[in-house]
C-alpha positions in Angstrom: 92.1 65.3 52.7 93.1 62.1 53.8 89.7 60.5 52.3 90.9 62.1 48.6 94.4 61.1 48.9 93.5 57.6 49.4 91.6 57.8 45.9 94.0 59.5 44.0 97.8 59.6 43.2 100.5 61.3 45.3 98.9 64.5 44.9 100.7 67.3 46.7 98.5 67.8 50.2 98.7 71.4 50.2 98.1 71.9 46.3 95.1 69.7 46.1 93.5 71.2 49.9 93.9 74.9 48.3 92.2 73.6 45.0 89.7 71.9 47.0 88.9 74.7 48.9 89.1 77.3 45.9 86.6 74.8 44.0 83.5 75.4 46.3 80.5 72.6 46.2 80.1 73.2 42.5 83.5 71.9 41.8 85.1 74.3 39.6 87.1 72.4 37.0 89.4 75.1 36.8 90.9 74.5 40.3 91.3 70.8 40.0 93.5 71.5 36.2 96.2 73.6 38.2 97.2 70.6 39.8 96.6 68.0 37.0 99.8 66.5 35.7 98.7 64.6 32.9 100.2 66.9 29.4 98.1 65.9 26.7 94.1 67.3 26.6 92.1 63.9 26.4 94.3 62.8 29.9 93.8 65.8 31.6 90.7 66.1 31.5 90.1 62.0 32.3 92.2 63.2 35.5 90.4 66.2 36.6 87.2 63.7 36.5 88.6 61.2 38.5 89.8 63.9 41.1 86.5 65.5 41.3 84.4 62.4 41.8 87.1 61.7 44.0 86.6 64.9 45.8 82.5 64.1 45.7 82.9 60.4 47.4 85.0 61.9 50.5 82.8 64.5 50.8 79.8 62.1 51.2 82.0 59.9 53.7 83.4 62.5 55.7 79.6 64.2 56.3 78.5 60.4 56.9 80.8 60.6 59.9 80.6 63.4 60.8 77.1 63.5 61.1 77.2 59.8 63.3 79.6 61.7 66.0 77.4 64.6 66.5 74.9 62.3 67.1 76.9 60.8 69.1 77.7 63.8 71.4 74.5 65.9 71.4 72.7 66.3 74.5 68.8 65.0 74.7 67.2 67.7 75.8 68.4 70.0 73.0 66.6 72.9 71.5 69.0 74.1 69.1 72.8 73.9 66.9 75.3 76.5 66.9 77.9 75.3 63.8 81.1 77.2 63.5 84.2 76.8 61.5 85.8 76.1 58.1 84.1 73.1 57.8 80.3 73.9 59.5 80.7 76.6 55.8 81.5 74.2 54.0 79.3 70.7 54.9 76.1 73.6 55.2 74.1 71.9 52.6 74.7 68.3 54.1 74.7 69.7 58.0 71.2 71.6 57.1 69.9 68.1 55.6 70.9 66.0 58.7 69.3 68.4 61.6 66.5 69.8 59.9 64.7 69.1 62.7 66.5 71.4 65.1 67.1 74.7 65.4 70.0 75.4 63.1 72.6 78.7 63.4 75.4 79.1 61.9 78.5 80.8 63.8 76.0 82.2 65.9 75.7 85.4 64.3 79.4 86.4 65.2 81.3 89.0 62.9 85.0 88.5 63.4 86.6 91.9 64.1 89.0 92.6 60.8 91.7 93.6 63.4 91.6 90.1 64.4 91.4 88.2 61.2 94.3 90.2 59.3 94.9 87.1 56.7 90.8 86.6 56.0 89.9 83.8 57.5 86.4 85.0 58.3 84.1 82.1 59.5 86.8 79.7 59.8 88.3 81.2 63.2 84.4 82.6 64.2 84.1 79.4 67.0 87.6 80.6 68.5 86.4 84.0 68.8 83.4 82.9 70.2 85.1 81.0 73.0 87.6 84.0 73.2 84.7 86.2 73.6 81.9 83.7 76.0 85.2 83.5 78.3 85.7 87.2 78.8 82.0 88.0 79.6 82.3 85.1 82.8 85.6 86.6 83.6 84.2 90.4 83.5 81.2 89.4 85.2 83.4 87.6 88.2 85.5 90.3 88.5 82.8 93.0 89.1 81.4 91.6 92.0 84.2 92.0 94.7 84.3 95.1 92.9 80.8 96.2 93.7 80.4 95.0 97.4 83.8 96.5 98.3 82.2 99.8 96.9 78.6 99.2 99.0 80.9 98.4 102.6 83.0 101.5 101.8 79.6 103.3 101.4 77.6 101.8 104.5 80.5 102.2 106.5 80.6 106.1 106.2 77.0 106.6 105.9 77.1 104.8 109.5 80.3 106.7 111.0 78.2 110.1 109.9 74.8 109.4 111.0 76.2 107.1 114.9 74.9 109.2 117.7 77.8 110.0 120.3 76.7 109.0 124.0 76.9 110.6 126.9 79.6 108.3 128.4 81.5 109.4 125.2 81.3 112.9 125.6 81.9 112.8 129.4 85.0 110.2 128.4 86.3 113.4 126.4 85.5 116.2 129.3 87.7 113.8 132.0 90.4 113.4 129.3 90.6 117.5 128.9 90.1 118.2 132.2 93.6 115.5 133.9 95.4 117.1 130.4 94.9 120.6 131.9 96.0 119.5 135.7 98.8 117.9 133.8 99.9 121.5 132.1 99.4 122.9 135.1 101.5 120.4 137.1 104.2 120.6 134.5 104.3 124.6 134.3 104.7 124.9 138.7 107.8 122.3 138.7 109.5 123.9 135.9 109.5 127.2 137.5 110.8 126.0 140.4 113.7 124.2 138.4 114.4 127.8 136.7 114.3 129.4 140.0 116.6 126.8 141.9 119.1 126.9 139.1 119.1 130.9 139.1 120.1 130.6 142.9 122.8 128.1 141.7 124.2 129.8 139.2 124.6 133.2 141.4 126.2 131.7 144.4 129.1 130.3 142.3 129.5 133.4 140.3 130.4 134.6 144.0 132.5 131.8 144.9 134.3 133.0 142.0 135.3 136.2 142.4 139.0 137.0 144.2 139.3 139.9 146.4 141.4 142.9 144.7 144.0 144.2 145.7 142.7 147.8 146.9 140.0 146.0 149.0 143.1 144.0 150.8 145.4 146.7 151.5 142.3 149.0 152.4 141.6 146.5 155.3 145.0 146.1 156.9 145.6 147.8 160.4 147.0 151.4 160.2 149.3 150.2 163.0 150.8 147.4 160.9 151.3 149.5 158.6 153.3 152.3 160.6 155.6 149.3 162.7 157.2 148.6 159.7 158.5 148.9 155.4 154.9 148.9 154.0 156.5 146.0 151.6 157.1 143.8 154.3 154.5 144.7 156.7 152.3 144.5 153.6 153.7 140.7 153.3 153.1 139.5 156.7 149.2 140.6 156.7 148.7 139.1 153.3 150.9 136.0 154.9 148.9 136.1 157.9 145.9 136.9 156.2 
């Protein structure tokens, strides 16, 4: 864009990229008289010459230098190209010309999903994708593995609790353990019954303590002789007095 704008005349950037674009590598007239401003027939058509040799000249510039920086970059040992983008479509002719002698693909065979490319962009977002897409095979592939030997250890770990042999120093561990837990029961069974039986006694002897003589049992003790060498009231005072 830049390259055409410096050969022609204030031309609206978006206008003249869109008729660029539309126009193909045939350069389709058509596109290039949308954006011609010249009124009269002779002009305009004068003008859509100049902007489509224009057009031609940056195109040869821009696949100059862009063919001298992939030079530039390429590794030595190469065996093959992967071009993607707007631009890989449409340098193909002059891309195909400079490295003939490789292995050529173009977009390498990716289909953009139409859920991801809603406005049509097709080839022109196909090397995002294919970054999108490289990066979430290495991330899957990563995330699998802890996944996978987790699972194996959890495996080997029951296979080995199930099939362990107990010892004999195991099971005669267990026998001691249930043999000092009966002793223990049996321990624990003899003092409680002694408790109950202590607290039984216990209980009865101040259920005795409690209890008042009545008064039949008093009177039926007192002498018959106190009883005759006096009033039964006051006679009946003095023994509970002495009493």
């Amino acid at each position: 864009m830049d390259l055409v704008q410096e050969r022609t005349s204030n031309y609206d950037a978006s206008r003249l990229a869109l008729s660029i674009a539309s126009s193909g590598v045939s350069y389709n007239r058509p596109y290039f008289y949308r954006i011609a401003r010249n009124r009269e027939e002779a002009a305009r058509d004068r003008e859509v010459d100049q902007l489509i040799e224009a057009v031609k000249l940056s195109r040869f510039d821009y696949a100059r230098m862009l063919s001298h920086w992939i030079n530039e970059v390429l590794p030595p040992d190469l065996d093959e190209i992967v071009f993607c983008g707007g631009t890989s479509e449409y340098m193909k002719s002059e891309l195909r010309n400079q490295f003939s002698h490789y292995s050529l693909s173009w977009h390498g065979g990716i289909t953009v999903p139409k859920t991801l490319d809603p406005d049509g962009l097709g080839c022109r977002i196909a090397d995002v994708y294919g970054l999108f897409s490289y990066f979430k095979s290495q991330f899957e592939a990563v995330w699998r593995k802890p996944v996978a030997a987790t699972s194996q250890r959890g495996e080997g770990a029951a296979s080995t609790s199930q099939n362990a042999p107990v010892s004999p120093t195991d099971i005669q561990n267990a026998e001691q353990c249930t043999e000092q837990n009966a002793e223990q029961c049996t321990e624990q069974n003899a003092d409680s019954r002694i408790k109950d039986s202590y607290l039984d006694a216990s209980n009865e002897l101040s259920d005795e303590s409690n209890l008042e003589p009545s008064l039949d049992e008093t009177e039926a003790s007192l002498d018959a002789a106190l009883l005759l060498g006096g009033p039964y009231r006051g006679s009946g005072k003095k023994v509970r007095n002495y009493a």
